[in-house]
SERORO-810358 format. One record per residue (C-alpha): residue number from 0; residue in one letter; x, z, y. Coordinates in steps of 0.5 Angstrom, whole numbers, plus 500, padded with zeros to 3 digits. Example, Ala and Ser with C-alpha at 12.3 -4.5 7.8 and 13.67 -1.06 7.14 Angstrom:
2
+-----+---------+-----+-----+-----+
! num ! residuo !   u !   w !   v !
+-----+---------+-----+-----+-----+
!   0 !       A ! 525 ! 516 ! 491 !
!   1 !       S ! 527 ! 514 ! 498 !
+-----+---------+-----+-----+-----+
% end
This chain:
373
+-----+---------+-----+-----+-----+
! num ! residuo !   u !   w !   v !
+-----+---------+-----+-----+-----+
!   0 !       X ! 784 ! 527 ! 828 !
!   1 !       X ! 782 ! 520 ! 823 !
!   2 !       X ! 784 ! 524 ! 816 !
!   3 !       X ! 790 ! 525 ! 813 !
!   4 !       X ! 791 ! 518 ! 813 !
!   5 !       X ! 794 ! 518 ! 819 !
!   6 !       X ! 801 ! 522 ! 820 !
!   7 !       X ! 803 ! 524 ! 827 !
!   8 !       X ! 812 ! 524 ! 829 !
!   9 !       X ! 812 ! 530 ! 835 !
!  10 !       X ! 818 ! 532 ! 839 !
!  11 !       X ! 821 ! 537 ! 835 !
!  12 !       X ! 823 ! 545 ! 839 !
!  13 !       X ! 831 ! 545 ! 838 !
!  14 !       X ! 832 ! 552 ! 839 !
!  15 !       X ! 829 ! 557 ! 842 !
!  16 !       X ! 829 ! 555 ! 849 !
!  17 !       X ! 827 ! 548 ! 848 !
!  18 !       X ! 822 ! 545 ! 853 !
!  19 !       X ! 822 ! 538 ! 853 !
!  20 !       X ! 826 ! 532 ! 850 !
!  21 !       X ! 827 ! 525 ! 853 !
!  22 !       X ! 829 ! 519 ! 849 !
!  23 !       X ! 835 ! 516 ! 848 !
!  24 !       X ! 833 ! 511 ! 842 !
!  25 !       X ! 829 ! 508 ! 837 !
!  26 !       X ! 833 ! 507 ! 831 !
!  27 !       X ! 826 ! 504 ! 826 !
!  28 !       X ! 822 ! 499 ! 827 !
!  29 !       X ! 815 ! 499 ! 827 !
!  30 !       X ! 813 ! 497 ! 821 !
!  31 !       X ! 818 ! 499 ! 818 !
!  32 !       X ! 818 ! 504 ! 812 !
!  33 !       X ! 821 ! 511 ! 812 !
!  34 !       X ! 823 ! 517 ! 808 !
!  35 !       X ! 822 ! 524 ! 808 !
!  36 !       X ! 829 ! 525 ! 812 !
!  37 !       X ! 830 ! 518 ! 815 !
!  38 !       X ! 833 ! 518 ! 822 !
!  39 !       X ! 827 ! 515 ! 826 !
!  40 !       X ! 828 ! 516 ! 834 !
!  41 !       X ! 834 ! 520 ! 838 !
!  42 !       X ! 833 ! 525 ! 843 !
!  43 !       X ! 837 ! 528 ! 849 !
!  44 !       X ! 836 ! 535 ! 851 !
!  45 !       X ! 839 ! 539 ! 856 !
!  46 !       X ! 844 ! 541 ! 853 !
!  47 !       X ! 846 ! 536 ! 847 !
!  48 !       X ! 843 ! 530 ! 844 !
!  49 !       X ! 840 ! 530 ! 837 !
!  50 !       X ! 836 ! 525 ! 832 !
!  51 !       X ! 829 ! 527 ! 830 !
!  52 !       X ! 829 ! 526 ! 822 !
!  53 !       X ! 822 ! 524 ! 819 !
!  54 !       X ! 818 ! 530 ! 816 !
!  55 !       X ! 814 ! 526 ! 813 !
!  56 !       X ! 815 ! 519 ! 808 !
!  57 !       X ! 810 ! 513 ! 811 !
!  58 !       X ! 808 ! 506 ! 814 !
!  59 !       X ! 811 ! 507 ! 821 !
!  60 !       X ! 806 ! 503 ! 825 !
!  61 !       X ! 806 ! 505 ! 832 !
!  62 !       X ! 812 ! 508 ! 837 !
!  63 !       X ! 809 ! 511 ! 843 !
!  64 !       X ! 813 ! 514 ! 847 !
!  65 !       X ! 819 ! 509 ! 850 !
!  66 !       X ! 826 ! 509 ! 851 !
!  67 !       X ! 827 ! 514 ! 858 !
!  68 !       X ! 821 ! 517 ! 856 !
!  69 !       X ! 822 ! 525 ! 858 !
!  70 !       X ! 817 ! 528 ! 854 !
!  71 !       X ! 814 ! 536 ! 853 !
!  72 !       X ! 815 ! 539 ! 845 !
!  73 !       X ! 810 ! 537 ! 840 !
!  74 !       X ! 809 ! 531 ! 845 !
!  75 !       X ! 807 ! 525 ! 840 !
!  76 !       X ! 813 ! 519 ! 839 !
!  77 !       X ! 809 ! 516 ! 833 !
!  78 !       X ! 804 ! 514 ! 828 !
!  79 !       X ! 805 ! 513 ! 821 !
!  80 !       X ! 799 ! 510 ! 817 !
!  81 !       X ! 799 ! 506 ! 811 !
!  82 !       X ! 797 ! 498 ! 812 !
!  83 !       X ! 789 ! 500 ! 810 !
!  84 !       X ! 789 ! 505 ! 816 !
!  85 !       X ! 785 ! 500 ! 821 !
!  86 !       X ! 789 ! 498 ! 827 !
!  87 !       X ! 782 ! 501 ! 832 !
!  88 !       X ! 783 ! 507 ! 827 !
!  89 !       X ! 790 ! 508 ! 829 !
!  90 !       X ! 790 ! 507 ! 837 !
!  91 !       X ! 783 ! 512 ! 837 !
!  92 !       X ! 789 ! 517 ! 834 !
!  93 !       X ! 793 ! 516 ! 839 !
!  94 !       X ! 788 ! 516 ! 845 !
!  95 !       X ! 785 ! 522 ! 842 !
!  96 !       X ! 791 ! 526 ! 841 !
!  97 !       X ! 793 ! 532 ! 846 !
!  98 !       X ! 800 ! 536 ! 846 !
!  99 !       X ! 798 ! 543 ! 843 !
! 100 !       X ! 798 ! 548 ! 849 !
! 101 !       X ! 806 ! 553 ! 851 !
! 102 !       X ! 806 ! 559 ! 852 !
! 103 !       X ! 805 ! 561 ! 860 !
! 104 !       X ! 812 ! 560 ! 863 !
! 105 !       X ! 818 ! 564 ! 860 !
! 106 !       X ! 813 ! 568 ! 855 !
! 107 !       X ! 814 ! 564 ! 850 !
! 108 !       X ! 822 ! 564 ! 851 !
! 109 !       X ! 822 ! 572 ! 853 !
! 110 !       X ! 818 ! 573 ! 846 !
! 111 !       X ! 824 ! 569 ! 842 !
! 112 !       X ! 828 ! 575 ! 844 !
! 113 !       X ! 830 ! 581 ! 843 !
! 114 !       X ! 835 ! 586 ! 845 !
! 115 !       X ! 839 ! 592 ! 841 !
! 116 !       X ! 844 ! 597 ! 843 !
! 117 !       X ! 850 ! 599 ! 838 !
! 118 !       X ! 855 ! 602 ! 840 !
! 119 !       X ! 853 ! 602 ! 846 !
! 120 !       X ! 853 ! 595 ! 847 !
! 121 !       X ! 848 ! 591 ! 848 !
! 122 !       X ! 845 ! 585 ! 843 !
! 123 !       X ! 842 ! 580 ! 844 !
! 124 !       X ! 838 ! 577 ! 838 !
! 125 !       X ! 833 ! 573 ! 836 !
! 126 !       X ! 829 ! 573 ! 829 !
! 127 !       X ! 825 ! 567 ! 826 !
! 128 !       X ! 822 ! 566 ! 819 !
! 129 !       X ! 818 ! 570 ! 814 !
! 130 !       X ! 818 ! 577 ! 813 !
! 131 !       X ! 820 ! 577 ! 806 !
! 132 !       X ! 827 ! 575 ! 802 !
! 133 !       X ! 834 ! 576 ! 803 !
! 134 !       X ! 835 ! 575 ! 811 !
! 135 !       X ! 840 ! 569 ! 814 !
! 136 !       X ! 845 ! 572 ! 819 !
! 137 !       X ! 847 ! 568 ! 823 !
! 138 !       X ! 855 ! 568 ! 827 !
! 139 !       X ! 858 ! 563 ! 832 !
! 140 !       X ! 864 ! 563 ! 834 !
! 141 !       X ! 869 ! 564 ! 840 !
! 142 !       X ! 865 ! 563 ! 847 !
! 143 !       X ! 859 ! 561 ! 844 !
! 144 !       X ! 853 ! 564 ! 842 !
! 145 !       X ! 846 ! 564 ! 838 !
! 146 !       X ! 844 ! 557 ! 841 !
! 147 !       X ! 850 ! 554 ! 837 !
! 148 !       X ! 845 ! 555 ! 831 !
! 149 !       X ! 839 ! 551 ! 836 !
! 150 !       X ! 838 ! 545 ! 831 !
! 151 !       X ! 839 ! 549 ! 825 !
! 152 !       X ! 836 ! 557 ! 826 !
! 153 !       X ! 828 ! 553 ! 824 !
! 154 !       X ! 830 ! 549 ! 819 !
! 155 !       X ! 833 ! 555 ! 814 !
! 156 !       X ! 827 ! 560 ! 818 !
! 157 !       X ! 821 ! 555 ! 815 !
! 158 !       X ! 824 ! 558 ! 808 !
! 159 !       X ! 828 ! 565 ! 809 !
! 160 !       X ! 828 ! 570 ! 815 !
! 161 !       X ! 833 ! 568 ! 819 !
! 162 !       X ! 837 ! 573 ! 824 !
! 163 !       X ! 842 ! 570 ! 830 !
! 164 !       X ! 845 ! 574 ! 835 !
! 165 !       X ! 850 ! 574 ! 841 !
! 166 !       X ! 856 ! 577 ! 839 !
! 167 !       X ! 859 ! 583 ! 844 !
! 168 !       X ! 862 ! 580 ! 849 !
! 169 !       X ! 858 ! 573 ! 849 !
! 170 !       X ! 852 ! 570 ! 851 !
! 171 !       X ! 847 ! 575 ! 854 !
! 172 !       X ! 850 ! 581 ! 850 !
! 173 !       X ! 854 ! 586 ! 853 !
! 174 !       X ! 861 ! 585 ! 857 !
! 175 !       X ! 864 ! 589 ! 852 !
! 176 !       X ! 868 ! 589 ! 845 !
! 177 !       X ! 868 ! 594 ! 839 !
! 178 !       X ! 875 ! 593 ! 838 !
! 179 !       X ! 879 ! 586 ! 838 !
! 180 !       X ! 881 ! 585 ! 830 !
! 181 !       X ! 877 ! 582 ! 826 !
! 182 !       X ! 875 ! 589 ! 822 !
! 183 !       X ! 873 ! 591 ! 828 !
! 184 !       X ! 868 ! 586 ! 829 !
! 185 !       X ! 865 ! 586 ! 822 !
! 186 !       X ! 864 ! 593 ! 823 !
! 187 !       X ! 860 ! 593 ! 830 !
! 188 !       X ! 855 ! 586 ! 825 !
! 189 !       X ! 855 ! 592 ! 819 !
! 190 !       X ! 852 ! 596 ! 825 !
! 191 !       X ! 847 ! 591 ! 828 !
! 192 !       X ! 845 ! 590 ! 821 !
! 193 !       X ! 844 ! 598 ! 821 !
! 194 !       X ! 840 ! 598 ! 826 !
! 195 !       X ! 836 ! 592 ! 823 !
! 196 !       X ! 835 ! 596 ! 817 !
! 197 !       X ! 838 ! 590 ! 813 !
! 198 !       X ! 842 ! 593 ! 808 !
! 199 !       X ! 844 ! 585 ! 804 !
! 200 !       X ! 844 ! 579 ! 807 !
! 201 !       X ! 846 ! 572 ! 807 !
! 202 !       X ! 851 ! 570 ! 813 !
! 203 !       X ! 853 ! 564 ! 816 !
! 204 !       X ! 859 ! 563 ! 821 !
! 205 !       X ! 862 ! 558 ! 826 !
! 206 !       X ! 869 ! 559 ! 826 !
! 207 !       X ! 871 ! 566 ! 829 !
! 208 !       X ! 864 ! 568 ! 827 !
! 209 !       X ! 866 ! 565 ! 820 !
! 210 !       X ! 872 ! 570 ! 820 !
! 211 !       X ! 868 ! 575 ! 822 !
! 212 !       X ! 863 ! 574 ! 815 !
! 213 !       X ! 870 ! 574 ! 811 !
! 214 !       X ! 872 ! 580 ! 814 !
! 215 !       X ! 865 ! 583 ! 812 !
! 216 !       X ! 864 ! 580 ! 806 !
! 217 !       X ! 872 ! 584 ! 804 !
! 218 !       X ! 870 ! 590 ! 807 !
! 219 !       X ! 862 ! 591 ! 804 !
! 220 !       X ! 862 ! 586 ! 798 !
! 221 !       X ! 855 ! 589 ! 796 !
! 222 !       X ! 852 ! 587 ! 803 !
! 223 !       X ! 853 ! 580 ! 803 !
! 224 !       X ! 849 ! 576 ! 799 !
! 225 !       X ! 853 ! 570 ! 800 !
! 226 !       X ! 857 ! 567 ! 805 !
! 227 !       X ! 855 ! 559 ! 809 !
! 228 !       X ! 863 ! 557 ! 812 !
! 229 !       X ! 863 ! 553 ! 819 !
! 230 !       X ! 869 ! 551 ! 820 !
! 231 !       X ! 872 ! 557 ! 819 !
! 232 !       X ! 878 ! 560 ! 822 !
! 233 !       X ! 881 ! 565 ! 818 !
! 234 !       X ! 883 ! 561 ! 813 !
! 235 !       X ! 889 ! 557 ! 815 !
! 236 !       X ! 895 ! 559 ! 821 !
! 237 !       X ! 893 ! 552 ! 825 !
! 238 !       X ! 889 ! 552 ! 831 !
! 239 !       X ! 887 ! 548 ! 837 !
! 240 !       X ! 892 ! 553 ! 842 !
! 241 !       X ! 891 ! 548 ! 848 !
! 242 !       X ! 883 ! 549 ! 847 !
! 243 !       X ! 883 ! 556 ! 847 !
! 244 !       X ! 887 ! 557 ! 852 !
! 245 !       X ! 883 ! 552 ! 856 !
! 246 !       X ! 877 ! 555 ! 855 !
! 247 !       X ! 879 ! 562 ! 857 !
! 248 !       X ! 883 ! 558 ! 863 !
! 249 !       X ! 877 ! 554 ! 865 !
! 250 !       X ! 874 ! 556 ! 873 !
! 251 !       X ! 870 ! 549 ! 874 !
! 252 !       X ! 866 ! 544 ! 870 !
! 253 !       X ! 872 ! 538 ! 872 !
! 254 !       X ! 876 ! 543 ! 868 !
! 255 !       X ! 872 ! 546 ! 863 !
! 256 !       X ! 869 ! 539 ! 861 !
! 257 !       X ! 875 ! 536 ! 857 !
! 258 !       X ! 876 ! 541 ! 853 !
! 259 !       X ! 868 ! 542 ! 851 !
! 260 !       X ! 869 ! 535 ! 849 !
! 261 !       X ! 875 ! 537 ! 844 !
! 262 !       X ! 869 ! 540 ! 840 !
! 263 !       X ! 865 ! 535 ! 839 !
! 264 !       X ! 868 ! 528 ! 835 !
! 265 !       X ! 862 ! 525 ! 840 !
! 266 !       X ! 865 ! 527 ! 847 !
! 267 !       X ! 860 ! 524 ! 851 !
! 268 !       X ! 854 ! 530 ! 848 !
! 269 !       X ! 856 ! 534 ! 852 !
! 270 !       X ! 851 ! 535 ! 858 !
! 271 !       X ! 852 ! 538 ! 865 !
! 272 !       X ! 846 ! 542 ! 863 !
! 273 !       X ! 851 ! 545 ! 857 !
! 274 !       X ! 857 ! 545 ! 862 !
! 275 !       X ! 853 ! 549 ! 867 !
! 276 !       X ! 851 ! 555 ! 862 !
! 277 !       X ! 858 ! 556 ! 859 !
! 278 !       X ! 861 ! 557 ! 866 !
! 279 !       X ! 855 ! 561 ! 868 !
! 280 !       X ! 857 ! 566 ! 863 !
! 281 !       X ! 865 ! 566 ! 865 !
! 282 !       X ! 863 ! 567 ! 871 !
! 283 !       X ! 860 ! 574 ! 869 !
! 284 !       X ! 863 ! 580 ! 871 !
! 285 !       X ! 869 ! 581 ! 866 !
! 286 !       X ! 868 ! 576 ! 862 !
! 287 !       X ! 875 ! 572 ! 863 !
! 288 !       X ! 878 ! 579 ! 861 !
! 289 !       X ! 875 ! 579 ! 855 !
! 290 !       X ! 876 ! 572 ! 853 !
! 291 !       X ! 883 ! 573 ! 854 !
! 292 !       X ! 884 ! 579 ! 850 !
! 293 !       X ! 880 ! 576 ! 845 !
! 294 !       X ! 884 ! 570 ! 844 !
! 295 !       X ! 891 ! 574 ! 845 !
! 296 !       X ! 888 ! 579 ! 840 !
! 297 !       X ! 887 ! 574 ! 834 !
! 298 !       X ! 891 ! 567 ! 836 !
! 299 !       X ! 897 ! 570 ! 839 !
! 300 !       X ! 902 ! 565 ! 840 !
! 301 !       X ! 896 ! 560 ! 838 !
! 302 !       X ! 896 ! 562 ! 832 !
! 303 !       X ! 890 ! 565 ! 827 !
! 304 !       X ! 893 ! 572 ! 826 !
! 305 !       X ! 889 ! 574 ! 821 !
! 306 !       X ! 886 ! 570 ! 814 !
! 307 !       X ! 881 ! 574 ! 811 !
! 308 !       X ! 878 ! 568 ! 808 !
! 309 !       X ! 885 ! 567 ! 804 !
! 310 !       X ! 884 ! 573 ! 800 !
! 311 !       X ! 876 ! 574 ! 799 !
! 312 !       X ! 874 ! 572 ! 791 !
! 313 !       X ! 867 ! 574 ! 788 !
! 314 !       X ! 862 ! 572 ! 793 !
! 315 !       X ! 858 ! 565 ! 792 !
! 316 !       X ! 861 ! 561 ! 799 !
! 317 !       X ! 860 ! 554 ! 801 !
! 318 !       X ! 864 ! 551 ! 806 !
! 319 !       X ! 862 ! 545 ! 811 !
! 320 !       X ! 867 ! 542 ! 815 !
! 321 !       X ! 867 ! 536 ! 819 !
! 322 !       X ! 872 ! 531 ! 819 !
! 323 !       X ! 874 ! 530 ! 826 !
! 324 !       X ! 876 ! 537 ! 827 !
! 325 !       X ! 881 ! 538 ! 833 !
! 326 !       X ! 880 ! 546 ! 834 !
! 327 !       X ! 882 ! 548 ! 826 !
! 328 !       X ! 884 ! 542 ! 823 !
! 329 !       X ! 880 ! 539 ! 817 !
! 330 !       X ! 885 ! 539 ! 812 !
! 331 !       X ! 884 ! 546 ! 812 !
! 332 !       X ! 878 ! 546 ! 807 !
! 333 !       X ! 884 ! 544 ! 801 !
! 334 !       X ! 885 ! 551 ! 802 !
! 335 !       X ! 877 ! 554 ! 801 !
! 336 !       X ! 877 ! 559 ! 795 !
! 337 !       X ! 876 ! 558 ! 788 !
! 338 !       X ! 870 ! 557 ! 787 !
! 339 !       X ! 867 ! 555 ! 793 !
! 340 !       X ! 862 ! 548 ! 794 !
! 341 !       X ! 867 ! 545 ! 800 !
! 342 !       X ! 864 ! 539 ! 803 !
! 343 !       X ! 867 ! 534 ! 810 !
! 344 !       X ! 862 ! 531 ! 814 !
! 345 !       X ! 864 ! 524 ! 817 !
! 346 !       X ! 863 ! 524 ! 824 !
! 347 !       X ! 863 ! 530 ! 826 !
! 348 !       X ! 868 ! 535 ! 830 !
! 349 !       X ! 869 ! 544 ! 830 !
! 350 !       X ! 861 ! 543 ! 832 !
! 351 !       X ! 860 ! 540 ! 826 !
! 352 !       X ! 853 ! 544 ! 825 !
! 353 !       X ! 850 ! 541 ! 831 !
! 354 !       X ! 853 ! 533 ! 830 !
! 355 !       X ! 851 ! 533 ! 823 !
! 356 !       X ! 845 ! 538 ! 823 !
! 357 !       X ! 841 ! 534 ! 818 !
! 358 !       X ! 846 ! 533 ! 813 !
! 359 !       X ! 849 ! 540 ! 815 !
! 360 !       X ! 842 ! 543 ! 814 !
! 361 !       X ! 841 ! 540 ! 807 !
! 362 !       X ! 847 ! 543 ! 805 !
! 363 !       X ! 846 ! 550 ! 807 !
! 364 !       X ! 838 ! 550 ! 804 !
! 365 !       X ! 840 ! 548 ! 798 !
! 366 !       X ! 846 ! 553 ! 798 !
! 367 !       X ! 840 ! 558 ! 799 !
! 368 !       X ! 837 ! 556 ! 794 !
! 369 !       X ! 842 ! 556 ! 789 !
! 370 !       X ! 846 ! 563 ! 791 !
! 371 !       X ! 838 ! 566 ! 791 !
! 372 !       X ! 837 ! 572 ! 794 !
+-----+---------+-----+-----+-----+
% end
């Protein structure tokens, strides 16, 4: 490495299973001058497109990878260098670079990992970050999982310790639910985090999972710290019926596409790799029965039967919504209890989180910042 003077960009790691990206699109030119969180360079995944944002602020002085170009995790994508940095100085950099070894194949990924058992159920999860502090738990909503959180888990982990976890009946935990009601769930999360040994907790949750954390905040106040609210159900009575019903009835990716795509305000992020993964665990034995049950438990008649978030008082909350929701409309933020920092973000649908992760994530640090541990 030529000194500090010379500043590489990388293809980040989204998620945890994250191997390769390929560009999609420079949004800077060369010669440009970027700040700390300026969008430089998008990036395709397997599953969804997201924007790498600069890490650094500098002089952009060469883009290396091309548009097309699929390249592996920590692959180099640009230089920055200020003008007294020699162009000679510049091109022995990017001669001289190497892309920082994986893991054997799957180890890395299987290492990302770990399983539970509570209440008899098996539960995936996975934990980043440092060892002290408060820990972040994360929660995703109906038919999701951990890898809803893939463009934010490292981000909130490279500050605070960090939990995800697919909930009972979802991902690669077990076909298996503690009970349809939002007690219910709230009880079998308290558990896990027993099992843990984490007594307090901040928690963030995505719709349903934001339902979830209300319920759990009512029923155990002294052991949510705060609470980080998704698009969250469990506010108003209005939801999309038409997508939960889709999504429960969906057999094949001709019908399951469109209605994934009414989660995003850019339908054309969904990716066949993203289609494939969904039907691969409806088609898991059991599944489709749970769904159903599930949603006619708590959106009977293609309403939200239960609204914990109505009533809770007392704890530090933030509120992200974004704009072009069309599952839980919007509007509902009007309605966030008293008290909470509520913000609606242009250009995003219920996946708000994974639209506008860079915005998304500035606001949930600085949310971690104020509330403290």
């Amino acid at each position: 490495m030529a000194g500090a003077a010379i500043t590489p960009l990388v293809m980040p790691k989204w998620g945890l299973e994250m191997r390769e990206g390929t560009i999609a699109g420079w949004l800077v030119e060369e010669g440009a001058r970027i700040a700390v969180g300026t969008p430089v360079v998008d990036v395709e995944t397997d599953k969804i497109s997201n924007t790498v944002e600069a890490p650094d602020s500098g002089l952009l002085r060469r883009r290396v990878a091309r548009e097309g170009e699929t390249l592996p995790v920590k692959a180099l994508l640009a230089v920055l260098a200020e003008p007294e940095v020699g162009d000679a100085e510049v091109d022995a950099f990017v001669a001289a670079y190497e892309v920082p070894a994986a893991g054997a194949e799957g180890e890395e990924e299987a290492s990302a990992f770990a399983s539970t058992e509570v209440d008899g159920i098996r539960v995936r999860h996975a934990r980043r970050g440092p060892e002290e502090g408060v820990p972040v738990l994360f929660l995703h909503g109906f038919g999701g999982d951990l890898g809803n959180w893939l463009f934010n888990l490292d981000a909130v982990a490279a500050r605070h310790p960090v939990v995800a976890l697919d909930l009972p009946g979802h991902g690669e935990s077990g076909v298996a639910l503690p009970g349809v009601s939002l007690q219910a769930l709230a009880g079998f999360v308290a558990r896990f985090l027993d099992t843990l040994a984490l007594p307090r907790v901040h928690v963030v949750g995505h719709s349903m999972g934001a339902a979830i954390a209300a319920q759990l905040a009512r029923d155990q106040p002294g052991r949510v710290a705060s609470l980080a609210l998704v698009a969250p159900a469990g506010l108003g009575e209005a939801i999309d019926a038409g997508y939960i019903e889709g999504f429960v009835a969906a057999a094949s990716r001709r019908e399951l596409k469109p209605v994934v795509e009414r989660l995003f305000a850019d339908p054309s992020l969904v990716g066949r790799q993203l289609l494939d993964d969904l039907l691969k665990y409806k088609r898991l034995d059991g599944v489709g029965e749970l769904l159903a049950r599930l949603a006619g438990a708590l959106f009977p008649g293609g309403r939200q039967a239960e609204l914990p978030l109505r009533a809770l008082s007392g704890v530090p909350m933030l509120v992200v919504w974004g704009a072009d929701d069309r599952v839980i409309p919007a509007a509902q933020a009007a309605d966030a209890p008293a008290g909470a920092a509520v913000h609606v973000l242009p250009g995003a649908g219920h996946m708000v989180m994974m639209e506008q992760a860079g915005a998304f994530n500035a606001l949930l640090l600085e949310h971690l910042a104020r509330v403290g541990g």
